[in-house]
C-alpha positions in Angstrom: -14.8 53.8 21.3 -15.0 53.8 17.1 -11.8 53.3 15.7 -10.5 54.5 12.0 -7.5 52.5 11.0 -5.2 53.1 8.4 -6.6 56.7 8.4 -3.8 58.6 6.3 -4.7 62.8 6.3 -8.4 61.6 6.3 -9.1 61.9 10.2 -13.0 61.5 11.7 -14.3 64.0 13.6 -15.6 62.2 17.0 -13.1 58.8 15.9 -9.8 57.6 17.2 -7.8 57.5 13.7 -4.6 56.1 13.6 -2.6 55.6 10.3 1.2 53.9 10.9 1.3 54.8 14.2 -0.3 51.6 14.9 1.2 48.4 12.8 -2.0 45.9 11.6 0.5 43.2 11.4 0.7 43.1 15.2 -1.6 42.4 18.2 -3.7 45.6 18.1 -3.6 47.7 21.2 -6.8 47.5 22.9 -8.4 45.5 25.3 -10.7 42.7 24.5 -14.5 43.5 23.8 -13.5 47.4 24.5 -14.1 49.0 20.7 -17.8 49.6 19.5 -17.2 50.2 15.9 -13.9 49.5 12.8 -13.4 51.4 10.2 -10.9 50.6 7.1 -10.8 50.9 3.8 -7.8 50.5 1.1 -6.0 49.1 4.1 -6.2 45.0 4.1 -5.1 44.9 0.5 -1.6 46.1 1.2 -1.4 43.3 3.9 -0.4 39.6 3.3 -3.3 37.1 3.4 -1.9 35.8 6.9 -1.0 38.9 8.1 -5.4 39.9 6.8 -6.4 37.3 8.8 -4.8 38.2 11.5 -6.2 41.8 11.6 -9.4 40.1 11.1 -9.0 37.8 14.4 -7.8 40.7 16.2 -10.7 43.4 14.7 -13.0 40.6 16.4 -11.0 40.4 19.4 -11.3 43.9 20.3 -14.7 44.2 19.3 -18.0 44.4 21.9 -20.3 42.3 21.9 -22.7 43.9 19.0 -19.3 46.0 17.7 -19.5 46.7 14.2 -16.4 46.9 11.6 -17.0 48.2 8.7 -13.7 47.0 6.5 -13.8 47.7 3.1 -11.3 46.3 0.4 -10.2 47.3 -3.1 -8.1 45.8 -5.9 -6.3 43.0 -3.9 -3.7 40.5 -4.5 -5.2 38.1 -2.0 
């Protein structure tokens, strides 16, 4: 499974993008070790640091052995 997060109109073709329809303040909803690959970007910096961190645990989590997340960051308040 490849996950886009925080996806807004800008869907993947061959991706599971999700936008607010899943909250990265929370426990995301997968199983542990289940997702191959992450994908964010211009997502973390709207998120308090605590809240980032926890995104972070939870992105490694979720991820496969091997999984990938590619998260990238802009202009942040952190």
């Amino acid at each position: 499974m490849r996950l886009h997060l925080g996806c807004g109109p800008h869907k993947l073709p061959g991706w599971e993008n999700h936008d607010a329809d899943i909250d990265l303040r929370k426990r995301l909803p997968y199983a542990d070790g289940s997702v191959e690959f992450i994908f964010t970007e211009h997502v973390v910096e709207h998120l308090k640091i605590r809240e980032a961190w926890n995104f972070f645990e939870e992105c490694r989590r979720i991820l496969k052995v091997g999984g990938k997340a590619c998260i990238i960051i802009g202009n942040t308040n952190l």
